[in-house]
KETI-770644 format. One record per residue (C-alpha): x, y, z. Coordinates in steps of 0.25 Angstrom, whole numbers, plus 5000, padded with zeros to 4 digits. Layout:
<atoms>
X,Y,Z
...
</atoms>
This chain:
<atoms>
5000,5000,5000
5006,5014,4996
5008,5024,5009
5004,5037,5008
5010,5048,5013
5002,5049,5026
5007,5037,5030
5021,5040,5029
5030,5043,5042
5040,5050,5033
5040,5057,5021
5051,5061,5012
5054,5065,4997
5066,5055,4996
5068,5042,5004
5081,5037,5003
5083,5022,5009
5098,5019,5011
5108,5030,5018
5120,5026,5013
5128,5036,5003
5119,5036,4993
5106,5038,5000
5113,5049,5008
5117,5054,4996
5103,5055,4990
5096,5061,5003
5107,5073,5004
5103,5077,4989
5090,5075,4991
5089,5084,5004
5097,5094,4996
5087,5096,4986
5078,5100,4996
5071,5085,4999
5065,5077,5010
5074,5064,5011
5072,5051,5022
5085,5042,5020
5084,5028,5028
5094,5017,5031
5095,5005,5038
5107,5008,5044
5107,5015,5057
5120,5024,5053
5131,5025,5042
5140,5011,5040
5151,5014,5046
5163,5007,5036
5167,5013,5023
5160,5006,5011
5160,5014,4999
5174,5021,4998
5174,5030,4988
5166,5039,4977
5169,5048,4968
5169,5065,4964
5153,5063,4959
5150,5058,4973
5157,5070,4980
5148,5079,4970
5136,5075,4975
5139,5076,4988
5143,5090,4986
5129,5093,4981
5125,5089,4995
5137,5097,5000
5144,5083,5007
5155,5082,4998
5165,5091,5004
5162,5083,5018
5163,5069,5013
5178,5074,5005
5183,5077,5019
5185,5063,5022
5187,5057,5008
5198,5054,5000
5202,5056,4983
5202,5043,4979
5217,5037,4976
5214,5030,4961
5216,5016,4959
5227,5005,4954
5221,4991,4948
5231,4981,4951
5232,4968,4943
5237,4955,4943
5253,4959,4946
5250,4970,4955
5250,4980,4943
5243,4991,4940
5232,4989,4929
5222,5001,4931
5223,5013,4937
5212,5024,4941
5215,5038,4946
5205,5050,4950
5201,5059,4940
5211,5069,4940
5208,5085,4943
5202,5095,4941
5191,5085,4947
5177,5087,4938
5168,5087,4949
5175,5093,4959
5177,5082,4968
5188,5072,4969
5185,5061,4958
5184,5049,4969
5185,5050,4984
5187,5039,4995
5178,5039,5006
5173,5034,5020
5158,5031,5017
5154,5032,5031
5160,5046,5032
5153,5050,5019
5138,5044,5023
5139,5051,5034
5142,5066,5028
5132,5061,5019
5121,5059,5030
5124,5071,5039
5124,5078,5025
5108,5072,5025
5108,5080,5041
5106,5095,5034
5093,5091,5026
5081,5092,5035
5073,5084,5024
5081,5074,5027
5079,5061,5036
5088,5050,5038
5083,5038,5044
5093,5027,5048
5087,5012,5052
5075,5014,5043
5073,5001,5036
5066,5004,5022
5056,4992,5019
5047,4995,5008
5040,5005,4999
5025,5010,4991
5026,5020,4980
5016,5028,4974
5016,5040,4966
5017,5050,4975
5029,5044,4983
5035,5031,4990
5031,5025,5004
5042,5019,5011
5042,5010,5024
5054,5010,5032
5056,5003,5045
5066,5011,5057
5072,4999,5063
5075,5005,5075
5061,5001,5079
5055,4994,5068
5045,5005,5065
5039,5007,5050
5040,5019,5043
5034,5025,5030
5040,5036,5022
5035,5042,5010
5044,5046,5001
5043,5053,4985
5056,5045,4981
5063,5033,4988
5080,5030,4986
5084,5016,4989
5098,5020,4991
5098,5007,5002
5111,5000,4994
5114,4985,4989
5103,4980,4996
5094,4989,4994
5079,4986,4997
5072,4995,4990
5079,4989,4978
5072,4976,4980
5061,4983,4980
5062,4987,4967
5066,4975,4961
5074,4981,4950
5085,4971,4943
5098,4973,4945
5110,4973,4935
5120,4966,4940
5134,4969,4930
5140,4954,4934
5149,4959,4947
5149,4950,4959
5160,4948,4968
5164,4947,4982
5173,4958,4988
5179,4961,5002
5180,4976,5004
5189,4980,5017
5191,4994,5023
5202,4998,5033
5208,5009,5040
5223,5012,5039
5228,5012,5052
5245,5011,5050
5254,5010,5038
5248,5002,5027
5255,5000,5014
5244,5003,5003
5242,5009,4988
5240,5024,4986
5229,5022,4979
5218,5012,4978
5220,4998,4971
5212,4987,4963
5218,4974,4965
5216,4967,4953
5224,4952,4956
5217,4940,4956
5222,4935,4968
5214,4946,4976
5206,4957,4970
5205,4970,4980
5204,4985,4978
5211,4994,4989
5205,5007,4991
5211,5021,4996
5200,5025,5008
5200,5038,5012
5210,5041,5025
5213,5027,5030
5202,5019,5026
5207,5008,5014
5199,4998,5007
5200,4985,5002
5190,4978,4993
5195,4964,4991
5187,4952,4982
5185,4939,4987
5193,4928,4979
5184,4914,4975
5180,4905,4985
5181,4918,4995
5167,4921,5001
5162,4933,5010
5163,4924,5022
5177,4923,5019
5181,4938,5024
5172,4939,5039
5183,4939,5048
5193,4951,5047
5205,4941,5046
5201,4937,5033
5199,4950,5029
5211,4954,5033
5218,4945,5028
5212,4947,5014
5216,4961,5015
5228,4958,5017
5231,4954,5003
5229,4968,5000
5237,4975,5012
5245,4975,5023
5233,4975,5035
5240,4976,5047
5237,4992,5050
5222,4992,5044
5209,4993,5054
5199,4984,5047
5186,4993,5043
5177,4985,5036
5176,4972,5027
5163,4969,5019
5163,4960,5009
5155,4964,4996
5148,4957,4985
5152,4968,4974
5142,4968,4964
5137,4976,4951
5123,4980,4950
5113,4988,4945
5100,4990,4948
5090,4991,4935
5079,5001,4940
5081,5011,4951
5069,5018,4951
5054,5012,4955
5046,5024,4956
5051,5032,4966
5060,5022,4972
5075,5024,4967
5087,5016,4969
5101,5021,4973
5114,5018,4974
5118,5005,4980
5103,5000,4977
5103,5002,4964
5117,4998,4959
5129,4990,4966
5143,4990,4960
5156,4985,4963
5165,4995,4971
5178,4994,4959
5175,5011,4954
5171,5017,4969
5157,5021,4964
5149,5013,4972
5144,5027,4982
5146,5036,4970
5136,5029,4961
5124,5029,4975
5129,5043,4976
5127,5047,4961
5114,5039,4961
5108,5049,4973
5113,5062,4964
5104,5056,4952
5094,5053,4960
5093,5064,4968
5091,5076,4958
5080,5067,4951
5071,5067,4962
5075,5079,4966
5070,5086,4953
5057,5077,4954
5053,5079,4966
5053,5094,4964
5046,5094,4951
5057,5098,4943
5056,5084,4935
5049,5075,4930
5050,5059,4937
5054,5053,4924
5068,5061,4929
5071,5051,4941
5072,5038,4930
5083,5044,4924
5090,5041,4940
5091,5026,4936
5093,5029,4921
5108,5037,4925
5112,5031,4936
5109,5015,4933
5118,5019,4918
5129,5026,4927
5131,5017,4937
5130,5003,4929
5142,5010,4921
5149,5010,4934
5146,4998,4941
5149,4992,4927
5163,5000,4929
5165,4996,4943
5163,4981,4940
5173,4982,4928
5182,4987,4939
5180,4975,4947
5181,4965,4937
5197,4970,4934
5200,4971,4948
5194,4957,4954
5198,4946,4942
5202,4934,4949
5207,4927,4935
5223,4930,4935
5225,4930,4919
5214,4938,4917
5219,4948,4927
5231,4948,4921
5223,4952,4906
5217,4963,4913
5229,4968,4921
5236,4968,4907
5223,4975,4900
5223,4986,4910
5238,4986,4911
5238,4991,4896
5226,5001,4898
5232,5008,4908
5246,5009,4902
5241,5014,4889
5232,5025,4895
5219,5018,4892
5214,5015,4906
5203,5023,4912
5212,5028,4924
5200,5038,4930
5190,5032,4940
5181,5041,4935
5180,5037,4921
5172,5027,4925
5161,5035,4929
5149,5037,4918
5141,5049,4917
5127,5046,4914
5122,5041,4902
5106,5040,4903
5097,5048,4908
5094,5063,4909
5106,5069,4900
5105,5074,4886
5106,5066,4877
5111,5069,4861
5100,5068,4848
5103,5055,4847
5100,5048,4861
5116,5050,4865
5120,5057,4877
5126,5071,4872
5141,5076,4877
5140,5079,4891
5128,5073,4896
5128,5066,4908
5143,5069,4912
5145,5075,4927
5146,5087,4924
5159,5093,4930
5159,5102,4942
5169,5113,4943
5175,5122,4952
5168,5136,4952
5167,5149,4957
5158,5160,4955
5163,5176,4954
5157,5179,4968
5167,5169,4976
5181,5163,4974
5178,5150,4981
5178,5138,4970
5164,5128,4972
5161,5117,4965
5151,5119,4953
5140,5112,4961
5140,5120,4973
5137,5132,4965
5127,5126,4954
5120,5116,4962
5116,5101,4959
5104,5108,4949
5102,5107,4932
5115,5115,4930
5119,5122,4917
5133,5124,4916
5140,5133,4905
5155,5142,4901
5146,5153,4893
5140,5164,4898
5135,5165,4886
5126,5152,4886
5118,5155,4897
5116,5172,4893
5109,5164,4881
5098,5158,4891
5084,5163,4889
5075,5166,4900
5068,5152,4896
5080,5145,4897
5084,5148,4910
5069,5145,4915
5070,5133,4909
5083,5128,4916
5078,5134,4930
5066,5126,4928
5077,5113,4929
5083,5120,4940
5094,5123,4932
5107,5131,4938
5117,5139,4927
5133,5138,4929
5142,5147,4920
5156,5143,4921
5165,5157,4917
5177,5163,4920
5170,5175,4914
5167,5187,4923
5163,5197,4915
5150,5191,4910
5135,5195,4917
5129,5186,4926
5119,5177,4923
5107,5175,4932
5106,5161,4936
5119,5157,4933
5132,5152,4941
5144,5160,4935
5154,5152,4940
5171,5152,4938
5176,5136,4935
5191,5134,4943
5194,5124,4932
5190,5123,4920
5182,5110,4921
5169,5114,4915
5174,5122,4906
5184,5111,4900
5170,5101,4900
5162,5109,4892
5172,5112,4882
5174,5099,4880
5159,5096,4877
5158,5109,4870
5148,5113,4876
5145,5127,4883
5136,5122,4895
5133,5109,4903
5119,5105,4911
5121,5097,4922
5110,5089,4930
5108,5090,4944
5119,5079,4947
5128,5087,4938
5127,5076,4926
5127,5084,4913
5114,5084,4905
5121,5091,4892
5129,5101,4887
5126,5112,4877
5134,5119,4868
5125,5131,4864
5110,5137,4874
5103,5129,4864
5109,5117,4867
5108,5119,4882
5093,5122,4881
5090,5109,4874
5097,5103,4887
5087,5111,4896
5075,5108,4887
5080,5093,4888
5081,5094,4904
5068,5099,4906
5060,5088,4895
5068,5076,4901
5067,5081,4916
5057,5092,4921
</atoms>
């Protein structure tokens, strides 16, 4: 039977179920933009081990939009690059950070502590008085209808049953997601199943190690060292045949596997899990008004670091979707375009990440020893990929413009780059974001585009909410209502456009580009394309 809303204890715009990064993530956003968030978990506070262990400069963008970022850097670290090590103890693949100036302002991946950085993430949920964060609440079951969702939720503290009424509810409650079940969408699973032990420990004396991280690609032993930040290192190591889970219960035996890797004699033991690494992906993540997210709707294993990054992106999607719907400003068909982007963009890296796997954990000695030659010769010639980064898409599906022919045109669904700025009235640097906001934002060299706006186009691209940016190092030129006139300390921008030839860029909320124009014709095309597709 479908509850109203009288009957509800609770009411909300956005339920989230699952606290972790992710849910956290979203409910920070979402109380940003002005809405009523209830986030629950099972868990009666943060996990206290590290578990995820490093991300990358998109993440740090989005938690700047929810002005976290510089917090969380505090106790972060640049991540080192890797080494792949084959058969012989050789280097057979290398991967460094992209090199400055950094395109999105942030360091391209960073180390970290994940229960340092849940916890900025929920005393960042503190400032929003819309917000409510209910820890031990038990999600069991839900009734839609078309005004909104009905959700009972059990507080285990005492057994008691509660209802809350939500517009939308985020299953953002991981691998074993219930709401998932629920659902009952297939999944895709890419062929990756393998047992893995994953170790953390504390420095605590002199320890010989690598300066920077290191895949160990030998049969005899597949393992991954990882550089965490301060004195916290990792080692994820795979079980050989005939090894079980049951194998590595007691810390002797995982000592003393680790001790293939490293002298352990001045390490703390911090944790050991063992992990089934998988690589999966959900088929559908909407059902109404029931959305999955992050670990819930894809699982991948951890060989690229993009496991938090891709939960985080998926709440910066979902979040300015519902955000524009629930104020009107679009239409619902808006929120399908959530699966359509993200499912694309994070098959290709889980597809990415289990290639990675596969090179680092083959047991068969002469075919290591073909790929340690194969990527031997990649790297010395110059054709191996050596940037982490590389291996991260931009989107392909969904709401971008697209070229006469169907194709997606120059640009379009790139990250659009964020440089340091100033205005003439301060002489302190910001980042583009801080100044332009996380809105429709048009972006351009020329004063002279924008002077060519008519009064109808500027209503129209207010009406999207949009925000104007020129970029000039030009002074003399008149002010333009409306309009960010802003200095670039590098050049970045600039050097982008030029090499699309185009004279102005339209980002979307999450700063993925929509198009690029070349002339104010073509830039209106973009905004009569924006409002057909959207509003």
């Amino acid at each position: 039977m479908t509850q109203t809303t009288s009957s509800a204890d609770l009411s909300t715009d956005v339920l989230i179920v699952g606290y972790g990064p992710s849910g956290a993530t979203l409910a920070n956003l979402m109380c940003q933009r002005g809405h009523r968030v209830i986030v629950i978990d099972q868990a009666a506070a943060i996990y206290d081990k590290p578990r995820a262990i490093t991300a990358d400069q998109e993440a740090l963008r989005i938690f700047q939009e929810i002005g976290l970022a510089d917090e969380i850097t505090t106790t972060t670290a640049p991540h080192p690059g890797t080494n792949f090590v084959g058969v012989d103890g050789q280097v057979i693949k290398r991967f460094y950070p992209a090199p400055p100036p950094n395109p999105l302002a942030w360091e391209p991946s960073f180390m970290f502590i994940q229960p340092e950085l849940e916890a900025t993430l929920r005393q960042g949920l503190s400032r929003w008085p819309d917000a409510m964060a209910l820890t031990q609440h038990k999600y069991l079951d839900l009734q839609q209808d078309a005004q909104g969702v009905t959700a009972r939720v059990l507080r285990m503290t005492d057994n008691h049953e509660l209802r809350i009424r939500a517009r939308y509810v985020v299953a953002a409650d991981g691998a074993a997601s219930s709401l998932r079940k629920q659902l009952g969408s297939p999944i895709e699973d890419l062929a990756f199943d393998e047992w893995w032990i994953v170790v953390d420990a504390w420095i605590r004396g002199p320890v010989e190690l690598p300066e920077r991280c290191v895949q160990y690609c030998r049969p005899s032993r597949p393992g991954t060292y990882i550089q965490g930040p301060g004195n916290l290192r990792r080692w994820e190591i795979k079980l050989l045949p005939g090894e079980t889970p049951q194998d590595f219960q007691t810390h002797e035996a995982v000592w003393r596997v680790l001790g293939e890797f490293v002298d352990t004699r001045h390490l703390e033991h911090c944790r050991t899990a063992v992990y089934r690494f998988h690589a999966l992906v959900v088929e559908s993540w909407r059902e109404g008004r029931l959305f999955l997210m992050g670990d819930a709707a894809h699982q991948m294993p951890p060989f690229l670091g993009q496991g938090l990054g891709a939960g985080v992106r998926d709440a910066y999607n979902l979040a300015w979707k519902l955000d524009a719907v629930i104020r009107g400003q679009a239409r619902d068909s808006l929120l399908d375009t959530y699966c359509e982007e993200r499912k694309r963009h994070v098959r290709t890296v889980v597809g990415h990440a289990k290639a990675f796997g596969l090179i680092i954990g083959e047991l068969d000695v002469a075919r290591a020893r073909v790929r340690d030659q194969q990527l031997e010769e990649e790297l010395q010639s110059g054709r191996a990929v050596t940037v982490r980064q590389k291996f991260i898409p931009g989107l392909e599906t969904g709401l971008l413009h697209r070229n006469a022919d169907g194709s997606l045109a120059a640009g379009a669904g790139e990250l659009c780059i964020q440089p340091w700025v100033r205005s003439a009235a301060t002489e302190n640097w910001q980042r583009l974001d801080d100044v332009a906001g996380a809105n429709y934002t048009l972006i351009t060299l020329s004063a002279s585009h924008l002077s060519q706006w008519s009064d109808q186009d500027r209503a129209r691209w207010q009406a999207l909410g949009g925000t104007c940016v020129l970029l000039s190092d030009d002074k003399q030129h008149d002010a333009v209502p409306g309009v960010h006139q802003l200095t670039e300390r590098d050049g970045l921008m600039r050097n982008w456009l030029e090499t699309l030839g185009a004279q102005a860029v339209i980002a979307r909320p999450d700063h993925y580009v929509y198009g690029v124009a070349s002339s104010i014709e073509a830039t209106r095309q973009l905004i009569e394309e924006l409002e057909q597709t959207s509003c």
